[in-house]
C-alpha positions in Angstrom: 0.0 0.0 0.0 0.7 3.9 -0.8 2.4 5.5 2.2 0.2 8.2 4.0 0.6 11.7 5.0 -1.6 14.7 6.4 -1.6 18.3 4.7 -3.4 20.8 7.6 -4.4 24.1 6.7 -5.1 24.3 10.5 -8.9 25.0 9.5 -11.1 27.7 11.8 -14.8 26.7 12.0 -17.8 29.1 12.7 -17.2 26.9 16.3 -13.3 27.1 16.4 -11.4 30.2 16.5 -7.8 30.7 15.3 -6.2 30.1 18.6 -8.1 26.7 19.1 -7.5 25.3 15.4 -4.0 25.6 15.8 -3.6 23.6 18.8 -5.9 21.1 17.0 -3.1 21.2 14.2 -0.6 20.3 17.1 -3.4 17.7 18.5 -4.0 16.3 14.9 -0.1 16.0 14.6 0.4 13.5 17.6 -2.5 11.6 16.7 -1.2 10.5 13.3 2.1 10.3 14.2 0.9 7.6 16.1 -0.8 6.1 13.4 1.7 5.5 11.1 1.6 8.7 8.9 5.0 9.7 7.4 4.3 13.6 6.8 3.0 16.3 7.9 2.6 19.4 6.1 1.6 22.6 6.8 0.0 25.3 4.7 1.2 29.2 4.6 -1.8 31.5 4.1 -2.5 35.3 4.4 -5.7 37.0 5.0 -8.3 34.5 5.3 -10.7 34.0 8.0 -10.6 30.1 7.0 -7.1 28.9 8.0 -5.0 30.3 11.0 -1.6 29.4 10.3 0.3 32.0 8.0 3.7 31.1 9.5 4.2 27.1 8.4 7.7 27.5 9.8 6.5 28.1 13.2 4.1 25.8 13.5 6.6 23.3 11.9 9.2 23.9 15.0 5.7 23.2 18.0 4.7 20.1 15.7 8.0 18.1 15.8 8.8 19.1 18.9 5.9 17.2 19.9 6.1 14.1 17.3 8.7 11.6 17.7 8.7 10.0 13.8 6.6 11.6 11.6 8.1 13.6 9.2 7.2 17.4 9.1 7.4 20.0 6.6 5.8 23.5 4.7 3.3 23.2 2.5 4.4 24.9 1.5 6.4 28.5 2.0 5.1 30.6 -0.5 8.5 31.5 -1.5 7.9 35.0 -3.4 6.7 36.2 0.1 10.1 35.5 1.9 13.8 36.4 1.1 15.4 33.3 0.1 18.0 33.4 3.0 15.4 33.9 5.1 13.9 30.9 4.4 17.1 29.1 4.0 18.1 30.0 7.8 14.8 29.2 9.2 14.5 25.9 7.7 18.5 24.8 8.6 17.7 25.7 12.1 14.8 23.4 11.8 16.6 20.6 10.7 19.3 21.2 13.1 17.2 21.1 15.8 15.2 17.9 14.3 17.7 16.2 11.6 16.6 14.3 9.8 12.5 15.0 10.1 12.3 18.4 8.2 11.3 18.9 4.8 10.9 22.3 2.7 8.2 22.1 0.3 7.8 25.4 -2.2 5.2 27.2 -3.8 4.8 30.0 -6.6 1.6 31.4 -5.6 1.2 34.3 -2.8 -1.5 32.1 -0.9 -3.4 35.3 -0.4 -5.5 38.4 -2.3 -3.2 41.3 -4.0 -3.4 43.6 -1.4 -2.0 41.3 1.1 0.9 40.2 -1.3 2.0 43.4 -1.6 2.0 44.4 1.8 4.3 41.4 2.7 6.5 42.1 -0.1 6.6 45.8 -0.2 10.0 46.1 1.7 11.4 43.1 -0.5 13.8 43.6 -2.9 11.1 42.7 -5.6 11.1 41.5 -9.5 9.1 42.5 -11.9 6.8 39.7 -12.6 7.3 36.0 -12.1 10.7 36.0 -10.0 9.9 32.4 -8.7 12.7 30.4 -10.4 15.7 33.3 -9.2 14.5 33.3 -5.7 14.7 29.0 -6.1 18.0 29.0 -7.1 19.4 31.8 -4.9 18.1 29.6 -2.1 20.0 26.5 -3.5 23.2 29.0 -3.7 23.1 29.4 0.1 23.3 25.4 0.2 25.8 24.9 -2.4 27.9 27.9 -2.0 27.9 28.4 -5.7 27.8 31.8 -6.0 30.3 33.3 -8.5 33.4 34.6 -8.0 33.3 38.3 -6.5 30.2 38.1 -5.7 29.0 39.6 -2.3 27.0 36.6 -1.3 30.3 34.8 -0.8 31.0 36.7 2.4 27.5 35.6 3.7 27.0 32.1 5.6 23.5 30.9 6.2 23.5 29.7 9.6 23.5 26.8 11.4 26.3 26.3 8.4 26.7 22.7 9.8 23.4 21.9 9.0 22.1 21.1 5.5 18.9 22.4 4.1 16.0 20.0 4.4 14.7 17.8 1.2 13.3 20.6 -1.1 9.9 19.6 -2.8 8.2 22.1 -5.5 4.4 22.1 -5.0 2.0 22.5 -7.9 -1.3 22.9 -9.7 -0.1 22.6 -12.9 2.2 21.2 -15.3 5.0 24.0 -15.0 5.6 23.1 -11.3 5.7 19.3 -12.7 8.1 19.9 -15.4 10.1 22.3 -13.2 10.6 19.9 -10.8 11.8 17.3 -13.1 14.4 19.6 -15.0 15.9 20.5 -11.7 15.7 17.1 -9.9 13.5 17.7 -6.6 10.2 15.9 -5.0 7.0 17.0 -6.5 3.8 17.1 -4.6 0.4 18.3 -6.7 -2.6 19.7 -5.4 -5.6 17.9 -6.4 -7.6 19.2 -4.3 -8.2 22.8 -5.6 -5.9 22.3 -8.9 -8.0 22.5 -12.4 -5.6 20.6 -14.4 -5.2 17.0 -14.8 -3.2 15.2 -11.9 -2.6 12.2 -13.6 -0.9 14.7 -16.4 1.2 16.8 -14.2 2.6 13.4 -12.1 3.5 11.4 -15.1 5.0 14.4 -17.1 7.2 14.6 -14.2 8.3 10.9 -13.5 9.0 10.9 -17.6 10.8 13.9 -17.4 12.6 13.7 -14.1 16.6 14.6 -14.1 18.3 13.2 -11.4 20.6 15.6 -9.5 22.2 16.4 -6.1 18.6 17.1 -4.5 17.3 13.8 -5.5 18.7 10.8 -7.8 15.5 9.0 -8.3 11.5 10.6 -8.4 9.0 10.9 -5.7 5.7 12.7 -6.6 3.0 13.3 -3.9 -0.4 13.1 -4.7 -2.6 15.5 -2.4 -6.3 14.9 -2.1 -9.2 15.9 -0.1 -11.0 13.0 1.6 -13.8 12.6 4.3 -14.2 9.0 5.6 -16.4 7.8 7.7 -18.0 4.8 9.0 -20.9 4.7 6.4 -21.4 6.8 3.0 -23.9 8.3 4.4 -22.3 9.7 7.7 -19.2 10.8 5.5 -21.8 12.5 3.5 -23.4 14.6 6.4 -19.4 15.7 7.3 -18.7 16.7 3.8 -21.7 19.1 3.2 -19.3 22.0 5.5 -16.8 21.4 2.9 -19.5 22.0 0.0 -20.9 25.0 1.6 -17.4 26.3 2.0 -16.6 25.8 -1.5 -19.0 27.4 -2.9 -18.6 30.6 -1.1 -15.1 30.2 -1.6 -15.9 30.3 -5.8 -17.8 33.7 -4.6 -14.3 34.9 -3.1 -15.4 34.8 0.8 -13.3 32.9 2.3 -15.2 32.8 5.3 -14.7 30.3 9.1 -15.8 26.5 7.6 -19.6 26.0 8.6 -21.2 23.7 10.8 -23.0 20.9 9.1 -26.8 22.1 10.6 -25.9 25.6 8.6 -24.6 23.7 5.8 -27.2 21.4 5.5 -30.2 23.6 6.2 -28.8 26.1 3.3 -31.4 26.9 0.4 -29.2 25.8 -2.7 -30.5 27.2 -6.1 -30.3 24.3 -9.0 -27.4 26.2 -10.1 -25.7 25.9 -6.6 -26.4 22.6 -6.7 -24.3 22.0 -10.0 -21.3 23.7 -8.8 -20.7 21.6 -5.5 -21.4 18.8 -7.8 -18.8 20.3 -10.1 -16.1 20.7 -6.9 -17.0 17.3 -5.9 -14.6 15.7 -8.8 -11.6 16.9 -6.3 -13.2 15.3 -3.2 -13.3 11.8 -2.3 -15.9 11.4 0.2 -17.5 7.8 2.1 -16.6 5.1 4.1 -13.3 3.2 3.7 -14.7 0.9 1.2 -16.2 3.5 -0.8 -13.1 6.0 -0.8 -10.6 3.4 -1.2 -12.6 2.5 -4.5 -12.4 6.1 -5.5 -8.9 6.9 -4.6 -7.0 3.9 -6.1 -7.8 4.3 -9.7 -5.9 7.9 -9.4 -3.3 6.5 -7.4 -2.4 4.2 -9.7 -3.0 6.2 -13.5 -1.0 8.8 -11.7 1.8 6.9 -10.6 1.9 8.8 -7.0 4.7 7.6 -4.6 2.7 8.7 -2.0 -0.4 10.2 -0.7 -1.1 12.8 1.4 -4.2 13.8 2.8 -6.1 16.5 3.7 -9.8 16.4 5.6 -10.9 19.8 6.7 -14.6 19.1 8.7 -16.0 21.2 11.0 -15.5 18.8 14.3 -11.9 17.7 15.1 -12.6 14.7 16.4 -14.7 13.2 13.0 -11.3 14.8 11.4 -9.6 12.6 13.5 -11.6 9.5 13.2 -11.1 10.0 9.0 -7.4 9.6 9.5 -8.1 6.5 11.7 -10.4 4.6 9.3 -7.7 5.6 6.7 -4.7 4.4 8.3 -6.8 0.9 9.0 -7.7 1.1 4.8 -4.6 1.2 3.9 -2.6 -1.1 6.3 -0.7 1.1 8.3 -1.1 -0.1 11.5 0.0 -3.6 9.8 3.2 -1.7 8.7 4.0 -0.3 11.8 3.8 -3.9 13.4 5.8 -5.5 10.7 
């Protein structure tokens, strides 16, 4: 079976604030660490009333000092938002503290409005347009010390300088992430769950494509998916209409705290309403074990995905908890963990 891991966007509800979703993220974190989960990613966001964590690196310090295996990383750091020897010291410190456990995962995207991006760039030294791919290789410079001769970087050390950077893994919606990735030999992880082109494009394109190189000498693509299990279809049904609700007002650009199921079931959808969260429902995989584990494989396997990682944002963290429970069980972990 597929290894497992958990991407949180450390959710608020209309019955959680901020302050209590992120220490659900840290409660969440032990839990599956316990389970047999080998990541755990965490989301950086600006601006929205829907997730509380805009600091992944922060959040990624509190997790694995909490965790004893499980793997934990950014999902990613939005890098156009930071200096790339910011992030570069941040996430050696990380690793130094927990070698071994820390992975960097990248994004392109602000993971906010305009307004917002601005503001956190404003005092940056900024590009015009796309500056994504200089800011990903001045970060590798601060690894591999490859800066040119003369060049004022060379008097600059990224500290801890005895510590290496974590494994770096490009995130993606798309197929230039995929086909970045594979020219400049990292792990790829692709966002299924909110991405509108073909998964099963972007993952192969990149295992065809892949170059291997002193990041990585072999592939590893995550495949990232949104899944509500329960114990029956039809009480995995009832969790998932928050997540509906949400979506659709999300199409609407509010962005508002994920509702309760009694608000999200007792909303007046229009016919045309109706269509859209059918529409959405192509990137959610929602029932009981048997039912998502008949969904999910036929991805899994036209993708090609090393791995899967998982993200269920529902509106009471205990049934969030209880879906990564009858998901480790589906797919053997705890079998694993006693082999």
């Amino acid at each position: 079976m597929i290894p497992l891991s958990v991407l949180d966007l450390s959710v608020v509800t209309t019955g959680t604030r901020p302050a209590a979703a992120l220490r659900n993220s840290i409660d969440l974190a032990r839990h599956v660490d316990g389970l047999g989960y080998v990541r755990y990613w965490l989301a950086e966001h600006h601006n929205l009333a829907s997730v509380a964590s805009p600091a992944p690196d922060l959040m990624i310090g509190q997790i694995a000092a909490v965790t004893q295996n499980i793997r934990v990383g950014s999902g990613g750091v939005m890098l156009p938002n930071h200096a790339p020897l910011v992030v570069a010291e941040r996430f050696k410190m990380l690793e130094a503290l927990f070698p071994g456990r820390i992975d960097l995962g990248l994004g392109r995207a602000p993971g906010t409005d305009g307004a917002t991006a601005y503001a956190l760039r404003s005092r940056l030294d900024r590009r015009e347009g796309d500056d994504f791919l200089e800011r990903l290789h001045e970060l590798t410079l601060w690894e591999t010390r490859d800066f040119p001769a003369g060049h004022p970087y060379n008097n600059v050390v990224a500290m801890p300088d005895d510590s290496p950077l974590p494994p770096i893994w490009l995130l993606g919606s798309s197929d230039y992430s995929s086909e970045l990735a594979a020219q400049v030999g990292m792990g790829f992880a692709f966002a299924h769950h909110f991405a509108m082109h073909d998964a099963i494009d972007a993952m192969t394109t990149y295992k065809k494509h892949f170059k291997p190189s002193g990041w990585r000498q072999t592939p590893h693509s995550i495949l990232a998916v949104a899944v509500v299990a329960a114990e029956t279809d039809a009480e995995a049904e009832k969790l998932a209409s928050s997540m509906d609700l949400n979506r659709l007002r999300r199409d609407r650009g509010q962005f508002l705290p994920l509702p309760s199921v009694e608000e999200a079931l007792a909303y007046p959808y229009t016919d045309a309403e109706r269509a859209s969260v059918m529409r959405n429902r192509s990137r959610l995989f929602v029932g009981s074990p048997a039912t998502v584990m008949q969904k999910l494989q036929p991805m899994i396997a036209a993708s090609q995905a090393d791995e899967l990682m998982v993200i269920t944002a529902v509106y009471d963290h205990e049934a969030r908890k209880k879906s990564y429970d009858l998901l480790a069980d589906a797919f053997g972990l705890a079998k694993k963990a006693a082999a």
